[in-house]
N, C-alpha and C positions, 0 to 999 in steps of 0.2 A: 504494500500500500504506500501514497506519498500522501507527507502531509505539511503542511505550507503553516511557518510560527512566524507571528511577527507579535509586534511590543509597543507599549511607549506611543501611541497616535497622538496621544495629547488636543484632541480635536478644541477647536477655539483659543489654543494659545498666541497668545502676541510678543512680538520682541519688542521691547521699549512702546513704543505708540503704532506698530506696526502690527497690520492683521497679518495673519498667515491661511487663511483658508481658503484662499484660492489655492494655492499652493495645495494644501492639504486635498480638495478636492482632486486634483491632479494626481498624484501621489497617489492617495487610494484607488483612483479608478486605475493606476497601473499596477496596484495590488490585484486587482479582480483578474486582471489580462494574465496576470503570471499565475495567478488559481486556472483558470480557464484552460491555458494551452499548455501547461505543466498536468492536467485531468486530477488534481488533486483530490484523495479523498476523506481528507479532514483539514479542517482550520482553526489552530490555538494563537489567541490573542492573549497576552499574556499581563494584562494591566495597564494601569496610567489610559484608560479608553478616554476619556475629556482630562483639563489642563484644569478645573475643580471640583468644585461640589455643586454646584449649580451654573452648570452651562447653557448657553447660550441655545436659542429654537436654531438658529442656522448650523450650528454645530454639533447638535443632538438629532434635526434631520438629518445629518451629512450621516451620521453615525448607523443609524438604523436602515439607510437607504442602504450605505455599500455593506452591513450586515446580510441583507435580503440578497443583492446580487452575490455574495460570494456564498450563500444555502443556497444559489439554483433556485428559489424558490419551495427550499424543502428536502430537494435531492442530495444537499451534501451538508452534513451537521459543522456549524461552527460551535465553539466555545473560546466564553470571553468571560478573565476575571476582574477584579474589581482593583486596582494599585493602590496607591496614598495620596493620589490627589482624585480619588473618584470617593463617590457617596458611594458607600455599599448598599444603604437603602435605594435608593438612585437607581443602581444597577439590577435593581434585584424586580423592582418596582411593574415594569412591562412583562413578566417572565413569560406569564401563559399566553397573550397572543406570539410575544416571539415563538416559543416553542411552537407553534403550530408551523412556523417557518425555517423550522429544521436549528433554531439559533436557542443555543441555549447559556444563561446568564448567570454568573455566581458571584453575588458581594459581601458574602462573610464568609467568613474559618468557619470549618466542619458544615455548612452546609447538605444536606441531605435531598438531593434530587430526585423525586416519584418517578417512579418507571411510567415512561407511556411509550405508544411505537405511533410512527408513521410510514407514509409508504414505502419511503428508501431504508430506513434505519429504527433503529428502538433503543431505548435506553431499557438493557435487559437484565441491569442490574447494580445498586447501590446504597452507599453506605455515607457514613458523616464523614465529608471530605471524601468521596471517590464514585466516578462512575464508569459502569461498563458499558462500552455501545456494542451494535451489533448491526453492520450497513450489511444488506442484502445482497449487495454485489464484493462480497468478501466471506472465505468459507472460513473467517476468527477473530474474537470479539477484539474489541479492542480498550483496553481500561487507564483510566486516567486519575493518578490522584493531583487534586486542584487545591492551592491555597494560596487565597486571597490575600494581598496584604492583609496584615492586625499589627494597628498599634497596640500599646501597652492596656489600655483598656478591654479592646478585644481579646487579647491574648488571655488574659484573668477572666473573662467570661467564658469564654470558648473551648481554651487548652486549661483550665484550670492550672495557671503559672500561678507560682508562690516568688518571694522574694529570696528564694535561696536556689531559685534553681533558672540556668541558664537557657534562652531561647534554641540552644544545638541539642539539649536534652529533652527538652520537650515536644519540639517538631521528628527530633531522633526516632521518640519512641514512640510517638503519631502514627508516622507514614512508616516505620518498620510493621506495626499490627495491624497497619491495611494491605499494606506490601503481603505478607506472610499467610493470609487471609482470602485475600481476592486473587493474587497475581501468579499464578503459575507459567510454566514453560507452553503451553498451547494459545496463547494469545498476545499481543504488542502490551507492552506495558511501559507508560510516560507520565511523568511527573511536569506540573506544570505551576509556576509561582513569582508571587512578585513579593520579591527580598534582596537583599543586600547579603550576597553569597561569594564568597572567595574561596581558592584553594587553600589548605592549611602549608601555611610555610613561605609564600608566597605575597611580593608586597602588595600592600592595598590598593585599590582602585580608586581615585578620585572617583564623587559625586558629580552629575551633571549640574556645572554652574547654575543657577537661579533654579534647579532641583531642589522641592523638599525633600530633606537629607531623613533616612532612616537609618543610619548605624549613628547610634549613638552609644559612644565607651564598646568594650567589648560582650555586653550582655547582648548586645543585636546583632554581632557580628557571627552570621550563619557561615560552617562549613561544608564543602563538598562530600565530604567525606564520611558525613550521616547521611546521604541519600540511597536507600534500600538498595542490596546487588540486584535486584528483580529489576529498575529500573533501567530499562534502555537508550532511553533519551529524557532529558529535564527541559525543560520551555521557562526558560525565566524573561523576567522586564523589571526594567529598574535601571541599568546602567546603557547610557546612549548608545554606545558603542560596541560592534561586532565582537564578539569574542568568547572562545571555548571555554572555561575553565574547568573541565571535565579532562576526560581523555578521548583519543581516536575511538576506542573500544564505545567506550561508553561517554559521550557528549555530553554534558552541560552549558547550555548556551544563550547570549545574550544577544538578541537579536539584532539589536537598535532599534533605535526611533527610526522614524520613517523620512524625516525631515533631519535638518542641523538648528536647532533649539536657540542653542548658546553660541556665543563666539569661542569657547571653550572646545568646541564641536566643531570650529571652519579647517575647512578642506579634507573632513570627512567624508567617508563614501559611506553611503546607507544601504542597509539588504532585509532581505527577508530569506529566510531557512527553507529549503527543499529537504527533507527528511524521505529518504525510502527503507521500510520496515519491514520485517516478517517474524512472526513468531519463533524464539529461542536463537535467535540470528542475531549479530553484531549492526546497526545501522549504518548509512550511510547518509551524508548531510551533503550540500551544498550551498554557499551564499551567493544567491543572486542580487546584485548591484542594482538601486533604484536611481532611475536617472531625472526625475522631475523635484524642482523645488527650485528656490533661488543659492547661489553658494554665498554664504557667509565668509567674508573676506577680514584680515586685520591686516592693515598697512601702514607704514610709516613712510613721509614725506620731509623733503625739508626746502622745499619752495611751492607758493601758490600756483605757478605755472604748471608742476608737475604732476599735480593733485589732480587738478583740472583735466589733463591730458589723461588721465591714467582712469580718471572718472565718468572721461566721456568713451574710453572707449571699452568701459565693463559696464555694459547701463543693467544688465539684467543680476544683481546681488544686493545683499543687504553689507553694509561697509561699515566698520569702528576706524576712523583716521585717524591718526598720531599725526600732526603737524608740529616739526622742531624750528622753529626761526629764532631772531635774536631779539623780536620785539613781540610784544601783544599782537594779534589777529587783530584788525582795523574792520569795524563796522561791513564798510565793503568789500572789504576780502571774504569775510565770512558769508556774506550775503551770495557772492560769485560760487562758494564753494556749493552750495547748497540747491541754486538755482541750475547746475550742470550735473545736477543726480537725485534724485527721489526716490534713493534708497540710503542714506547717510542715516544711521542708527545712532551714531557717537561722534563725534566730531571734540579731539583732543588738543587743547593747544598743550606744549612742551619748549620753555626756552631753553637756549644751548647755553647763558652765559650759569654757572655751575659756581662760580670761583667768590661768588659775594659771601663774605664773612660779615656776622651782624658786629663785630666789634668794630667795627669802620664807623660802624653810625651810635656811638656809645655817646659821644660829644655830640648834640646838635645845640646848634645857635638859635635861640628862642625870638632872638630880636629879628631875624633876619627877613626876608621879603616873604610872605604868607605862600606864592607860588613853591619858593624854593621848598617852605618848611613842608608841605603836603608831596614834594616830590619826594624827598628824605622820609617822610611817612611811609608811604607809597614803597620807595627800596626796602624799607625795612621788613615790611610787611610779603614781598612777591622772591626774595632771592636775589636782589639788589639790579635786581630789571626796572630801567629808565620807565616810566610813562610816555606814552604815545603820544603824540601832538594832537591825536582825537580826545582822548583823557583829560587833556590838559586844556583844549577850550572847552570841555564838557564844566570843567572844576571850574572856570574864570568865568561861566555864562550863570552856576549859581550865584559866585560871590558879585557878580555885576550884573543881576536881570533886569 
């Protein structure tokens, strides 16, 4: 069987004042294309499905539409869990008409799915935290244990956590008595979650910039290493960025986002998982590269002229500028910069002079001409950077209006 993970959609997020769902619209409909012509015959979405808790009607349609087109309409079961920036009520909330459209939803820990069947598949059987399907056009079930983000709340409701014992022990010994229970050698069996999961031994993984961070101290910090031997593949979300941290034999993988978020994220290439399975068999992955969205760029300049030229000819990205000169940005230079791109997200000034020592200005002469004493203010205050002649008739039209 294949089966098609992706992660992280973050539907409705914006970078600084900028929408992204065009973009996203984009994006996803080329998710549906690589379901489609790849014949996939499952789809795990593996959290962070909107960018909060109360998203937006455009980005909540966007969401349920390309749900329906990647179920066929029914023919091919998706499952989508719930991250740390989604409501778990939220997600939980449409279940039964989704299910009628092959799309089935999960926004808490240990949740417990009713078996029902439709025409291509059936949910033929499950337990708190795990379901087993059974598609028609396959002679072996296929079982999935799923866990939702939990904060610290959830997790004391849920997993009954005490304050002595660690979040590696408690998911440990979770998903091992479902594992040992449901999962034998005669069907696929995948784990799929959205955590903050590293290999033991191995450095940590920055969070994605302007990410809500979920490891917090090492009580959050989940290992690969508790993940049941019956599991064949893990579907995680949570870290932007492609990468295994499992092994060849047995994958653990982070899909990425679909999109580049952060600037922390520019000149990333973004994928989605090609998974081909068979019962008591080693898998086989692929990362397929998504080529729609704008690229997120961070550059550094050190003349107006160059900015401009380098801006008119990347029109299609979102840009953080570093601009290094020897004075302030002037009124109409900034204006010029801004008016030859509409996608400038940050725009940084940077002076090159470095060498101002505040002891220079330890003596100032109180009596001396008010111009001067606000100039000397002014060094004191920026790195011993002159004011601008724009600055300086701004200062003389207060004290003279």
């Amino acid at each position: 069987m294949k089966i098609l993970h992706t992660a992280d959609w973050h539907l409705g997020k914006k970078l600084d004042r900028f929408s992204r769902l065009e973009e996203q619209v984009l994006v996803l409909n080329e998710i549906v294309e690589i379901a489609d012509e790849q014949n996939v015959d499952l789809i795990l979405i593996a959290g962070d499905l909107f960018d909060n808790f109360n998203p937006s009607v455009e980005a909540t349609e966007l969401f349920y539409k390309t749900l329906k087109r990647l179920s066929l309409n029914g023919k091919r079961p998706v499952i989508a869990i719930s991250g740390n920036h989604d409501s778990p009520n939220l997600i939980d909330a449409p279940d039964p008409l989704a299910r009628e459209c092959g799309i089935i939803l999960i926004g808490h820990p240990k949740a417990k799915i009713n078996p029902f069947e439709l025409e291509h598949f059936k949910i033929s059987n499950s337990g708190e935290g795990f379901i087993e399907l059974q598609l028609k056009s396959l002679n072996f079930p296929v079982r999935i244990l799923h866990t939702p983000y939990a904060n610290e709340i959830r997790l004391k409701e849920y997993f009954g956590e005490n304050k002595e014992e660690e979040l590696n022990k408690v998911l440990a010994e979770n998903w091992s008595e479902i594992a040992d229970e449901f999962c034998d050698q005669h069907g696929v069996n995948l784990l799929m979650a959205h955590l903050y999961m590293n290999k033991k031994g191995e450095p940590i993984f920055e969070e994605p910039e302007g990410e809500k961070p979920i490891k917090i101290g090492n009580a959050t910090l989940i290992y690969s290493d508790i993940i049941p031997s019956q599991i064949q593949y893990t579907a995680l979300g949570h870290l932007h960025g492609f990468r295994n941290i499992g092994t060849t034999e047995k994958p653990v993988v982070y899909s990425s986002s679909p999109l580049c978020y952060s600037f922390s994220e520019a000149g990333q290439t973004k994928y989605v998982s090609i998974i081909e399975a068979e019962p008591n068999k080693e898998v086989s992955y692929e990362k397929l590269p998504l080529k729609n969205g704008k690229k997120l760029v961070r550059k550094t300049f050190d003349s107006v002229e160059k900015t401009i030229e380098w801006l008119n000819e990347n029109p299609y990205s979102l840009v953080e500028l570093t601009l290094e000169s020897e004075t302030f940005l002037k009124a109409e230079e900034r204006k010029m910069i801004y008016q030859s791109h509409n996608g400038i997200v940050h725009l940084i000034p940077k002076v090159k002079n470095q060498e101002f020592s505040e002891n220079k200005l330890q003596e100032i002469n109180l009596n001396q001409d008010i111009q001067l004493l606000f100039n000397d203010y002014f060094k004191s205050k920026n790195g011993g950077q002159e004011a601008n002649e724009e600055l300086i008739d701004l200062f003389n039209e207060i004290l003279n209006p």
